[in-house]
PQR file of N, CA, C, O and H, with PARSE charges and radii, in Angstrom:
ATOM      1  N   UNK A   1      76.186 -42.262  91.358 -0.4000 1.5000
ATOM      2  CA  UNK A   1      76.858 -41.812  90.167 -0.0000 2.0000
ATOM      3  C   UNK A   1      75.867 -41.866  89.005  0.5500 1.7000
ATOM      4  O   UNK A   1      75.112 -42.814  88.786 -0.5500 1.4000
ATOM      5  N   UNK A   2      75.972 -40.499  88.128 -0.4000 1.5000
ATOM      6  CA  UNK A   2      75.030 -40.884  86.890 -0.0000 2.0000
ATOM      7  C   UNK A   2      75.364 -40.928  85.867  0.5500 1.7000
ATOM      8  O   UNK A   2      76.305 -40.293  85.391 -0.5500 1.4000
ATOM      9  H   UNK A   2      76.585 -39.730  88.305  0.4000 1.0000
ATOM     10  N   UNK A   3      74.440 -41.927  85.143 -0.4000 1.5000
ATOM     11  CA  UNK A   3      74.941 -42.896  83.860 -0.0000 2.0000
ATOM     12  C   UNK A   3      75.631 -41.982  82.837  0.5500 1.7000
ATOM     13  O   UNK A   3      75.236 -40.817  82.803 -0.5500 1.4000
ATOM     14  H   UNK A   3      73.675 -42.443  85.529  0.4000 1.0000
ATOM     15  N   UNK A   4      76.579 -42.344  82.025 -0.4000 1.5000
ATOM     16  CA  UNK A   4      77.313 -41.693  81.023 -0.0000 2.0000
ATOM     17  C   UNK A   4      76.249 -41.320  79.692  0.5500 1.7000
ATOM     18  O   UNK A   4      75.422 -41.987  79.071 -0.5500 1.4000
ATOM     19  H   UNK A   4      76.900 -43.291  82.052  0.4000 1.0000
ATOM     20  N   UNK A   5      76.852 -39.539  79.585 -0.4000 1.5000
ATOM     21  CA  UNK A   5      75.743 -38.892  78.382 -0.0000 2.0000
ATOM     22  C   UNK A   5      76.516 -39.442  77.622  0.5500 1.7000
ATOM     23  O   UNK A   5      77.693 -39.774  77.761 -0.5500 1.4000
ATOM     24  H   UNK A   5      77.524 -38.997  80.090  0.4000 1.0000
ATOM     25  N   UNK A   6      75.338 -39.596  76.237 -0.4000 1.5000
ATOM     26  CA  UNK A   6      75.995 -40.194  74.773 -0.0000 2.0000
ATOM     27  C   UNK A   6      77.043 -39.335  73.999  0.5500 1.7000
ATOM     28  O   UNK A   6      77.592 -39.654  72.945 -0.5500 1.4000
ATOM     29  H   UNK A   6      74.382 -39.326  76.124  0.4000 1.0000
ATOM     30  N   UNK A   7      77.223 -38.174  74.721 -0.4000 1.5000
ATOM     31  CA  UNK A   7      78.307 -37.153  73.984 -0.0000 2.0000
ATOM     32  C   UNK A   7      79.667 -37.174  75.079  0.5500 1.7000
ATOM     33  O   UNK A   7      80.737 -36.627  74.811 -0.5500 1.4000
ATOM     34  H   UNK A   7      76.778 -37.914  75.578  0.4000 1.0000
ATOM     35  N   UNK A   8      79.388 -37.921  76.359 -0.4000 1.5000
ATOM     36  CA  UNK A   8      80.987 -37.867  77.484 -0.0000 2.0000
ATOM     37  C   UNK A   8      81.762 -38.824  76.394  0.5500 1.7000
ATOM     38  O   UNK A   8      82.897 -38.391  76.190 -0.5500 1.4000
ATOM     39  H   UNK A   8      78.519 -38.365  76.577  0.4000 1.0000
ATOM     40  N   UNK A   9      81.389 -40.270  75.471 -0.4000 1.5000
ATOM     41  CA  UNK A   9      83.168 -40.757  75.212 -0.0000 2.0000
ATOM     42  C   UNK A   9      83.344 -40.064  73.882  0.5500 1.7000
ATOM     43  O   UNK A   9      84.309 -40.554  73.295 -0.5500 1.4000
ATOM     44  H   UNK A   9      80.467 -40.622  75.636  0.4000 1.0000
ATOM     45  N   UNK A  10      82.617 -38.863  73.027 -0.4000 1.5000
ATOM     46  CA  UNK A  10      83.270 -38.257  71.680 -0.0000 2.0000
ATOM     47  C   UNK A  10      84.102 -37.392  72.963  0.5500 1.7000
ATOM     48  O   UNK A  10      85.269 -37.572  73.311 -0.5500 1.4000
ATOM     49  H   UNK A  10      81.833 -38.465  73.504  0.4000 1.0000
ATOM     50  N   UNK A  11      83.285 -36.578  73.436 -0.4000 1.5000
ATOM     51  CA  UNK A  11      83.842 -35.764  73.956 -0.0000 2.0000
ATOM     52  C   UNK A  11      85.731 -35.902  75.059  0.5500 1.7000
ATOM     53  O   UNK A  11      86.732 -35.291  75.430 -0.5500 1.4000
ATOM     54  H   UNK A  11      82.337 -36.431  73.153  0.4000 1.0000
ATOM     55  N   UNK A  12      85.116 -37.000  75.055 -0.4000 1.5000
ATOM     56  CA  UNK A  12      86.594 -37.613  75.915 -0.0000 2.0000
ATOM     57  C   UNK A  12      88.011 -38.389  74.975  0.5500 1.7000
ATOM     58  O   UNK A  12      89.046 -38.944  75.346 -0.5500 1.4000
ATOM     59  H   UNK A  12      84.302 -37.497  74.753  0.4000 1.0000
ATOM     60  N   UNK A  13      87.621 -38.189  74.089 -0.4000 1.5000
ATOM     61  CA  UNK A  13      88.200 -39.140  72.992 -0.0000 2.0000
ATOM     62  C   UNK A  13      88.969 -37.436  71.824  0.5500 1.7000
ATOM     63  O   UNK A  13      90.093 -37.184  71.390 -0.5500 1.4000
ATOM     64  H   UNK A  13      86.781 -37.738  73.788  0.4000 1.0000
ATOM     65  N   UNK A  14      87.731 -36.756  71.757 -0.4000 1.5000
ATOM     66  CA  UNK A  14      88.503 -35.444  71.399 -0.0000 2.0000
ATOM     67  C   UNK A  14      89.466 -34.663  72.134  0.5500 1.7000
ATOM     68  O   UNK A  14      90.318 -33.897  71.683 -0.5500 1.4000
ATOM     69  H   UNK A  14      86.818 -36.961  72.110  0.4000 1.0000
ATOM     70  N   UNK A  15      89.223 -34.948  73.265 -0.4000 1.5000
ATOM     71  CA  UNK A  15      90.133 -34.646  74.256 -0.0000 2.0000
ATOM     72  C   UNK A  15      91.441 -34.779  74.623  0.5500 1.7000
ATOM     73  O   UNK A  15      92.321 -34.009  75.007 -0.5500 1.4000
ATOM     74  H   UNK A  15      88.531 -35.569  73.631  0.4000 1.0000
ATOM     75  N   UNK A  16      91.331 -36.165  74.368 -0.4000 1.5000
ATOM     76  CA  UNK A  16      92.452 -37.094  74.006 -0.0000 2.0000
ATOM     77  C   UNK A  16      93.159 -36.899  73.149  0.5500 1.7000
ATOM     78  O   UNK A  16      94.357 -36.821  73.421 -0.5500 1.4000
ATOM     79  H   UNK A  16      90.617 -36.790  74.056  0.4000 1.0000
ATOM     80  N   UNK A  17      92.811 -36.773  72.052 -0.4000 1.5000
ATOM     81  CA  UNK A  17      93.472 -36.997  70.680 -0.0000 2.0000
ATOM     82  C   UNK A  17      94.263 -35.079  70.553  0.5500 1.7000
ATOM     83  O   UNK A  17      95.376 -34.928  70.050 -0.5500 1.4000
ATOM     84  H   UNK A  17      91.838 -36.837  71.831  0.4000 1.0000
ATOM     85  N   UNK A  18      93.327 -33.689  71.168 -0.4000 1.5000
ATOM     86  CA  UNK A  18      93.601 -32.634  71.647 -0.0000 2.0000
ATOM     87  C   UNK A  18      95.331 -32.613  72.448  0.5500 1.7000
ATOM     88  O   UNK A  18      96.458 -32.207  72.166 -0.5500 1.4000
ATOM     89  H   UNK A  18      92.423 -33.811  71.576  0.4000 1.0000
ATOM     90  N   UNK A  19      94.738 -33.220  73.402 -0.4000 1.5000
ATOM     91  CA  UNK A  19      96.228 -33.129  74.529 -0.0000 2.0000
ATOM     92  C   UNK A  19      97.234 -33.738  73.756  0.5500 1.7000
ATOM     93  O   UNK A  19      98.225 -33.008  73.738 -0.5500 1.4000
ATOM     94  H   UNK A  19      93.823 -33.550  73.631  0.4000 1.0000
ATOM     95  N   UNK A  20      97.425 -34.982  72.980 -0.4000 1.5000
ATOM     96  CA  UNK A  20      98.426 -35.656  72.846 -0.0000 2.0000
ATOM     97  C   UNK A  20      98.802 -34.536  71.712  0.5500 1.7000
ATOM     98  O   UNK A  20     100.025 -34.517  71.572 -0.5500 1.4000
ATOM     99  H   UNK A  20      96.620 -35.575  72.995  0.4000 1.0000
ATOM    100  N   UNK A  21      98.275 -33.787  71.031 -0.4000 1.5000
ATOM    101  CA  UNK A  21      98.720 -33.127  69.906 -0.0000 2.0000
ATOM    102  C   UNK A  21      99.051 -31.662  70.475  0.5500 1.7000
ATOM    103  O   UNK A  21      99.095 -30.722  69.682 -0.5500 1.4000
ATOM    104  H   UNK A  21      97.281 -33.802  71.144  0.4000 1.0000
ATOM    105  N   UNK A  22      99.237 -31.503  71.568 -0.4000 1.5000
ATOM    106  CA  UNK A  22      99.329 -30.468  72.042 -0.0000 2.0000
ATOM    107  C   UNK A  22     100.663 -30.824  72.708  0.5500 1.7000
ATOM    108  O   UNK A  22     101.649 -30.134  72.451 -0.5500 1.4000
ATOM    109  H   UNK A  22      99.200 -32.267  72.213  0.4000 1.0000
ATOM    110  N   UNK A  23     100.766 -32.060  73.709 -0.4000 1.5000
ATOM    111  CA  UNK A  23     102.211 -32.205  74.608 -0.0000 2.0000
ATOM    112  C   UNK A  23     103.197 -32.417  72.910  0.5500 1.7000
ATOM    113  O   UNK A  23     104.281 -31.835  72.864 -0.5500 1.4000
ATOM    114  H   UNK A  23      99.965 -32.621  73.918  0.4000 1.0000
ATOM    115  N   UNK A  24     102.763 -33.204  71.690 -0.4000 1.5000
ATOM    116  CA  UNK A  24     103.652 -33.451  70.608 -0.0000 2.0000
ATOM    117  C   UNK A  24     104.028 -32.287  70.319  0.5500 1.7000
ATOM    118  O   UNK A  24     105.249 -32.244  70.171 -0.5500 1.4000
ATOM    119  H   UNK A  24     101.882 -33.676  71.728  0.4000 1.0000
ATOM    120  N   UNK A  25     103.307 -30.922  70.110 -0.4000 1.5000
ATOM    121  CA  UNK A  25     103.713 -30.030  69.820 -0.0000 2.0000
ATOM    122  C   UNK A  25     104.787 -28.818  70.373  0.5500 1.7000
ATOM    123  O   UNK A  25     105.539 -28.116  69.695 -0.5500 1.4000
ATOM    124  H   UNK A  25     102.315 -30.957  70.230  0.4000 1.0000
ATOM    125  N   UNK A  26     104.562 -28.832  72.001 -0.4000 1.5000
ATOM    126  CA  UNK A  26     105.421 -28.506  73.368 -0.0000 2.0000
ATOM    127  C   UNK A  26     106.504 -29.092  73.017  0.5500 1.7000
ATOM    128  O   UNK A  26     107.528 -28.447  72.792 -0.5500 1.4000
ATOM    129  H   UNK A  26     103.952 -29.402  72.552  0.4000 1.0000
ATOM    130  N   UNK A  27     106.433 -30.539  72.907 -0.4000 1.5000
ATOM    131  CA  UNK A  27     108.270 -31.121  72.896 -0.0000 2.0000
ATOM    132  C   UNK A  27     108.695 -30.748  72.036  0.5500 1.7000
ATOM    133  O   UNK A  27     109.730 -30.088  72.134 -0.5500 1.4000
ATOM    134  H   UNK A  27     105.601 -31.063  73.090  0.4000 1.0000
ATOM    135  N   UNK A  28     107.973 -31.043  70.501 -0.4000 1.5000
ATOM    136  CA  UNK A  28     108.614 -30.740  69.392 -0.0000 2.0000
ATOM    137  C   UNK A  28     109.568 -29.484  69.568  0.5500 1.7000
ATOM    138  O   UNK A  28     110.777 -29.638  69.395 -0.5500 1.4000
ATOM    139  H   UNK A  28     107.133 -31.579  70.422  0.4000 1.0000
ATOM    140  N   UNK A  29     109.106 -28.385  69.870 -0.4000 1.5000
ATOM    141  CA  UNK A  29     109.344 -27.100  70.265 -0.0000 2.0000
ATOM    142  C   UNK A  29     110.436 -26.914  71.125  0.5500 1.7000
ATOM    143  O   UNK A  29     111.232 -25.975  71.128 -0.5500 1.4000
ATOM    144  H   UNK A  29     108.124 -28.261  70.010  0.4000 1.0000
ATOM    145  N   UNK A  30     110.401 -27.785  71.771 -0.4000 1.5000
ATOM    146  CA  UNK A  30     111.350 -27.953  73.254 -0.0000 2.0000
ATOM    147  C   UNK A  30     112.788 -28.009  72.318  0.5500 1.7000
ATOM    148  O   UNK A  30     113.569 -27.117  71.983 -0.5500 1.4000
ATOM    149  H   UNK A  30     109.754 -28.548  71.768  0.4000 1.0000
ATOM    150  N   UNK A  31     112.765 -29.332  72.085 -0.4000 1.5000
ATOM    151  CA  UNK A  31     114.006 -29.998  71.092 -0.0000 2.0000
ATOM    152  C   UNK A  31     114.418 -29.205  70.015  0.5500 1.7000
ATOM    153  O   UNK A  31     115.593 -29.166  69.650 -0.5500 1.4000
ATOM    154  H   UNK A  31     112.131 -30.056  72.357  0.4000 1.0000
ATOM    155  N   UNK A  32     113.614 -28.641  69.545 -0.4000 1.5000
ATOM    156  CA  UNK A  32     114.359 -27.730  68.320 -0.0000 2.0000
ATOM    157  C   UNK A  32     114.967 -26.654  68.890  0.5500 1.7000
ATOM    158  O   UNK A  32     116.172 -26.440  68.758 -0.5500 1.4000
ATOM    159  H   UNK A  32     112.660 -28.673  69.842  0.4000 1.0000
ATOM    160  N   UNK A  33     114.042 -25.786  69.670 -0.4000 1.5000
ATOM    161  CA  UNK A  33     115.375 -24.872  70.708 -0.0000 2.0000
ATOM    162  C   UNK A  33     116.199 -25.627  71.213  0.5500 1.7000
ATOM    163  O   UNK A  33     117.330 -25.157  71.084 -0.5500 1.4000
ATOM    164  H   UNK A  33     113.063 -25.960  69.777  0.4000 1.0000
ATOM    165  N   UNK A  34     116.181 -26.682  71.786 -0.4000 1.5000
ATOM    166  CA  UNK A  34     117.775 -27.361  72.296 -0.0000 2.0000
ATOM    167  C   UNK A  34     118.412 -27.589  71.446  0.5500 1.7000
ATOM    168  O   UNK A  34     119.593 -27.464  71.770 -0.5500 1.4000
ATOM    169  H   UNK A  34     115.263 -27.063  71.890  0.4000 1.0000
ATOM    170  N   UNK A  35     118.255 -27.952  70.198 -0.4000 1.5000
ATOM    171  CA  UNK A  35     119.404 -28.731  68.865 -0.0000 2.0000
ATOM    172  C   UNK A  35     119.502 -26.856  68.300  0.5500 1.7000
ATOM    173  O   UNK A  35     120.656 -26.559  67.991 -0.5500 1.4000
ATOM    174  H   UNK A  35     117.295 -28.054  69.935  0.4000 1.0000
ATOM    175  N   UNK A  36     118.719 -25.956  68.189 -0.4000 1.5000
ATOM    176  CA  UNK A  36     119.550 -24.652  67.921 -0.0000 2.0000
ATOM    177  C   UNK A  36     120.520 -23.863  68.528  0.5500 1.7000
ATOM    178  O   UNK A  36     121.232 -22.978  68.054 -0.5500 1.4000
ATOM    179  H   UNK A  36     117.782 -26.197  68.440  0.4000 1.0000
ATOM    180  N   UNK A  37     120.404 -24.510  70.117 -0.4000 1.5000
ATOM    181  CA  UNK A  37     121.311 -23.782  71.224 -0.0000 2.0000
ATOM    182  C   UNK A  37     122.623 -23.988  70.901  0.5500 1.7000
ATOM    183  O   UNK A  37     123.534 -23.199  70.651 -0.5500 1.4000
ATOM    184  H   UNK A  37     119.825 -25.229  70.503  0.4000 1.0000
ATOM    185  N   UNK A  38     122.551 -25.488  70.962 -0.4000 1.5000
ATOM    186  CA  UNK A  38     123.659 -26.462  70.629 -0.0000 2.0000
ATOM    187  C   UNK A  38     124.611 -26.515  69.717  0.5500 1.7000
ATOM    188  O   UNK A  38     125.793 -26.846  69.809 -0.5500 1.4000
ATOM    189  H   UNK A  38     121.811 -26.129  71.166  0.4000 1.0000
ATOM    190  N   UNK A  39     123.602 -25.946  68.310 -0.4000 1.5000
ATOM    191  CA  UNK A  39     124.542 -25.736  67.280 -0.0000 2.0000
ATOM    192  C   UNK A  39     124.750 -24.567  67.164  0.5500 1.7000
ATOM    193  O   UNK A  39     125.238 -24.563  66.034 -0.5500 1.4000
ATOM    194  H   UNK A  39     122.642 -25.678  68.235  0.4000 1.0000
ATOM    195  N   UNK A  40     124.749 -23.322  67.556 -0.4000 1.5000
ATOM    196  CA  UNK A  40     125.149 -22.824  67.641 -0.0000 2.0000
ATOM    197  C   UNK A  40     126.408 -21.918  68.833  0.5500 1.7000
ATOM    198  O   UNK A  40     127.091 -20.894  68.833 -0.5500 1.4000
ATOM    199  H   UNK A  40     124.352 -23.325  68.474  0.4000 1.0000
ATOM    200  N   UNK A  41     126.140 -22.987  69.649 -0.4000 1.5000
ATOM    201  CA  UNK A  41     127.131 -23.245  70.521 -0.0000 2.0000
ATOM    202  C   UNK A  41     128.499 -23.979  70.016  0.5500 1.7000
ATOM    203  O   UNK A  41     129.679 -23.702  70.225 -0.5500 1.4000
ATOM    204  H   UNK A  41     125.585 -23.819  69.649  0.4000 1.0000
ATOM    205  N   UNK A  42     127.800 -25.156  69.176 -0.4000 1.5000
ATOM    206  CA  UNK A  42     129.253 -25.719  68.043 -0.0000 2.0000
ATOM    207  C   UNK A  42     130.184 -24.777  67.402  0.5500 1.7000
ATOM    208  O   UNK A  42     131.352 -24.425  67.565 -0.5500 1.4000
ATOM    209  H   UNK A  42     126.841 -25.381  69.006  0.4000 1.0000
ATOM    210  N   UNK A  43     128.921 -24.429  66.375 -0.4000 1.5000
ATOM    211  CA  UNK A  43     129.569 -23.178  65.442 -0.0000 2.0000
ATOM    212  C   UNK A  43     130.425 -22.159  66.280  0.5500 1.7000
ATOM    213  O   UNK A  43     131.257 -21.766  65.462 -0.5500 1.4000
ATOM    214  H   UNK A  43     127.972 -24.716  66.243  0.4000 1.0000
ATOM    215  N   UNK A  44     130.626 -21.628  67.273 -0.4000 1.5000
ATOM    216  CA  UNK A  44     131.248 -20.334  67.985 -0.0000 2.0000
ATOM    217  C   UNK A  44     132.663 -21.480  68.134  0.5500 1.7000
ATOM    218  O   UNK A  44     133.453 -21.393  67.194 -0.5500 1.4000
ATOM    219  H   UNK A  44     129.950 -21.947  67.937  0.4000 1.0000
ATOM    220  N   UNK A  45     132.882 -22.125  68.813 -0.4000 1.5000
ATOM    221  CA  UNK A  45     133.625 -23.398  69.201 -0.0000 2.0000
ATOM    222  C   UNK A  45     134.651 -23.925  68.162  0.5500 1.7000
ATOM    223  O   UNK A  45     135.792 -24.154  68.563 -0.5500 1.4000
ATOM    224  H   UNK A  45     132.240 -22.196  69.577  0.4000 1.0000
ATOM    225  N   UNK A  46     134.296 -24.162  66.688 -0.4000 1.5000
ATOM    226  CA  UNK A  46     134.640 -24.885  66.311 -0.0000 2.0000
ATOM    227  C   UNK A  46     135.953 -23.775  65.466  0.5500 1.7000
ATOM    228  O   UNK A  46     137.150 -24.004  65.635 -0.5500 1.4000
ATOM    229  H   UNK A  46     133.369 -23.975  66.362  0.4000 1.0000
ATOM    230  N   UNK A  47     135.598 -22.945  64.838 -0.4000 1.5000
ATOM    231  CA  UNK A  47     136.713 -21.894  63.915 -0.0000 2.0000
ATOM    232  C   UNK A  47     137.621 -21.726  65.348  0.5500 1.7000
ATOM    233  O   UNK A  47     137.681 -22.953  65.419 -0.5500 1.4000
ATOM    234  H   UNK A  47     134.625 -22.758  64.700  0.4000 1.0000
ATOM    235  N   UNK A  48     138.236 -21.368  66.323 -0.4000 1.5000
ATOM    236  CA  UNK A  48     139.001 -21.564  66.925 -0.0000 2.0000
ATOM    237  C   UNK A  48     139.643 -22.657  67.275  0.5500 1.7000
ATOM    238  O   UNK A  48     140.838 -22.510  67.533 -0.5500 1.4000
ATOM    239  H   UNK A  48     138.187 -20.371  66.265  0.4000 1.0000
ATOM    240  N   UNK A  49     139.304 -23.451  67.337 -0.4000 1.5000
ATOM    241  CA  UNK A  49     139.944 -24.795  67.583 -0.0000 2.0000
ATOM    242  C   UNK A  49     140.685 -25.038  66.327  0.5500 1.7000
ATOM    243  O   UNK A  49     141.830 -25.489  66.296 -0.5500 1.4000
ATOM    244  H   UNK A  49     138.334 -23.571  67.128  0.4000 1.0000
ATOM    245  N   UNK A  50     139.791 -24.633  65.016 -0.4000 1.5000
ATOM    246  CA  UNK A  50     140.622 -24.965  63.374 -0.0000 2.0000
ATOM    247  C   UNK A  50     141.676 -23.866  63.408  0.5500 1.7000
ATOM    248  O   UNK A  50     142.643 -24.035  62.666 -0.5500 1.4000
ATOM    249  H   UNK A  50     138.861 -24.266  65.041  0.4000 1.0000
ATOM    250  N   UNK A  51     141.643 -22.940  64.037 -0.4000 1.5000
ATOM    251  CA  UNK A  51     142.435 -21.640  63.637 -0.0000 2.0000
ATOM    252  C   UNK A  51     143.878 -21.843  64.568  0.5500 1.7000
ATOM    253  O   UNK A  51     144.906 -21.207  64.333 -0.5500 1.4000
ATOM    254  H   UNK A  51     140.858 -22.803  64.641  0.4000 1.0000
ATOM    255  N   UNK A  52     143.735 -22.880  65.694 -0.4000 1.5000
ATOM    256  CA  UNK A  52     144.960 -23.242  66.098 -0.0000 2.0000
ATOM    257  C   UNK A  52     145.591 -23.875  65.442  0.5500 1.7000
ATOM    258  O   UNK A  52     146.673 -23.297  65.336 -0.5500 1.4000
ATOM    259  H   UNK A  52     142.900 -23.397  65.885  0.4000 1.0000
ATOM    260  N   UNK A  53     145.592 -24.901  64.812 -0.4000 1.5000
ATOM    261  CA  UNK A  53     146.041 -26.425  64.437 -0.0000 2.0000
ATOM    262  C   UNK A  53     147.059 -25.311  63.579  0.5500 1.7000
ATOM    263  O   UNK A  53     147.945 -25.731  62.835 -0.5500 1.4000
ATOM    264  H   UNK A  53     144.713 -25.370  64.899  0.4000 1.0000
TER
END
């Protein structure tokens, strides 16, 4: 095995800091389409239910 270049731990460390801001950004994304589905799944839902009472 050969010895580690002085640029593999920036390079691995940018990497790092890359992906995690990348999966944060995927979920983020994820969840806001699910909480828009949702509410607007409420909203259709809810004026009928008031329009019985």
């Amino acid at each position: 095995m050969s010895s580690p270049q002085p640029g593999d731990k920036s390079a691995g460390f940018t990497g790092l800091i890359l992906g995690a801001i990348a999966l944060f950004v995927i979920l983020f994304g994820i969840v806001r389409i699910t909480n828009a589905h949702y509410n607007a799944e409420e909203r259709e839902g809810k004026p009928a239910a008031e329009a019985a009472k």
